[in-house]
Every structure is written in structure tokens, then in C-alpha cells.
N, C-alpha and C positions, 0 to 999 in steps of 0.2 A: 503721528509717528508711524512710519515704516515698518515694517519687523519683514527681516529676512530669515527663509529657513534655510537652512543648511540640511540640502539629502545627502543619506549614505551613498556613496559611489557605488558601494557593494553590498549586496542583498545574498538575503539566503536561499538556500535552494528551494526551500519551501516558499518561500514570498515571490521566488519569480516561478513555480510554477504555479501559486496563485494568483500572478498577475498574468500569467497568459492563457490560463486554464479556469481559474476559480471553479463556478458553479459547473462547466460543463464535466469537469475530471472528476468532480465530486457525484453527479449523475451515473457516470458511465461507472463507476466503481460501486455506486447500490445498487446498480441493476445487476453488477457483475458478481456482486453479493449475491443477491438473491436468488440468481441462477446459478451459482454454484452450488449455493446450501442444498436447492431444492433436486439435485442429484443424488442418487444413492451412492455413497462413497464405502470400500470396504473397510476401512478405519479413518482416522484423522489424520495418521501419518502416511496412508495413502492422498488424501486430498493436499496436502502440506507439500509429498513429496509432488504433484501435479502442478498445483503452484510455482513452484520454487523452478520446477523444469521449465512450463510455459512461459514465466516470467522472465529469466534470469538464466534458462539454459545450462541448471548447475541443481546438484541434491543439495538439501541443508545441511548445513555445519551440525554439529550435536547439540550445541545451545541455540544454533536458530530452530531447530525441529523444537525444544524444547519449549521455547518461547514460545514459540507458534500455537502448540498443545496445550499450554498454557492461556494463548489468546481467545483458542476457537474450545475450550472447555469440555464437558462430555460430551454432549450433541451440538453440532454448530446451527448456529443459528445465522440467516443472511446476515445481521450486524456484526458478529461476531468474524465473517467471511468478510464482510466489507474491513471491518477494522485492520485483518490481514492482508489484504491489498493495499489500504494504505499503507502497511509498513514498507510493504514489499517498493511499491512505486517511489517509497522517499530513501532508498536505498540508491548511494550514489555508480552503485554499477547498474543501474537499472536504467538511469537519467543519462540524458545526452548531453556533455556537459563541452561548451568550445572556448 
């Protein structure tokens, strides 16, 4: 017996920057972690507000600072930094989308 699979035409934006990135996007964003964390930052919402500029060329909204301070907790830690780039990169004004 045969079996046909039927793929999605259309994927998400996460599944196609995991098929064309996977493991390497996922490298370059703990190193980019850990080099961040390992800065002295003069708050959180300074290192949030550097993010969100380098990344995205814009300050944060009131709830994405929120979030953010939320993410990256009292002291950031490089995962804590990494988890924040991820957010930032799966933000679709961030993504080149055609």
C-alpha cells in the first residue's frame, strides 16, 4: 500500500526559519546571549532599551519593556539574554518576509 502525504503549502515563520537556519540561528543567538549578559549594563531597561534599538531600530512598547524585564529577571543571565533574542528575532518586523 502506498501512502501519500499531503505537505502544508504554507509553514510558519518559525518552521521556515528553522528550515533554513536551524542549528546555525540557534548558535549565533547563545553566543549573542552570552556576550551580552557578560557586559555591564546600567539597568535592564537599559540593555532592553539596546536591544530593541540594535535589533528592530525602535524603543519598546510599555509591555514589550515589560515583558522583556520580565524575561531577563533581576540579573540577566546569558539564557535569560538568549531567550530575549529569541523573542526579538521571531518578531515579524524583524524577519524579511517576501
Amino acid at each position: 500500500v502506498e501512502r501519500q502525504y499531503a505537505r502544508e503549502a504554507n509553514i510558519t515563520t518559525l518552521e521556515a526559519i528553522d528550515l533554513n537556519n536551524g542549528q546555525i540561528l540557534a548558535n549565533y543567538l547563545e553566543r549573542g546571549g552570552a556576550k551580552i549578559a557578560a557586559q555591564s549594563w546600567e539597568s535592564n531597561a537599559h540593555l532592553i532599551g539596546w536591544l530593541f534599538q540594535f535589533a528592530l531600530a525602535r524603543v519598546p512598547a510599555a509591555d514589550e519593556l515589560a515583558l522583556a524585564q520580565e524575561t531577563l529577571g533581576d540579573k540577566p543571565t546569558p539564557q535569560n539574554v538568549e531567550d530575549l533574542l529569541w523573542s526579538l528575532t521571531m518578531l515579524p518586523e524583524f524577519q524579511l518576509v517576501r
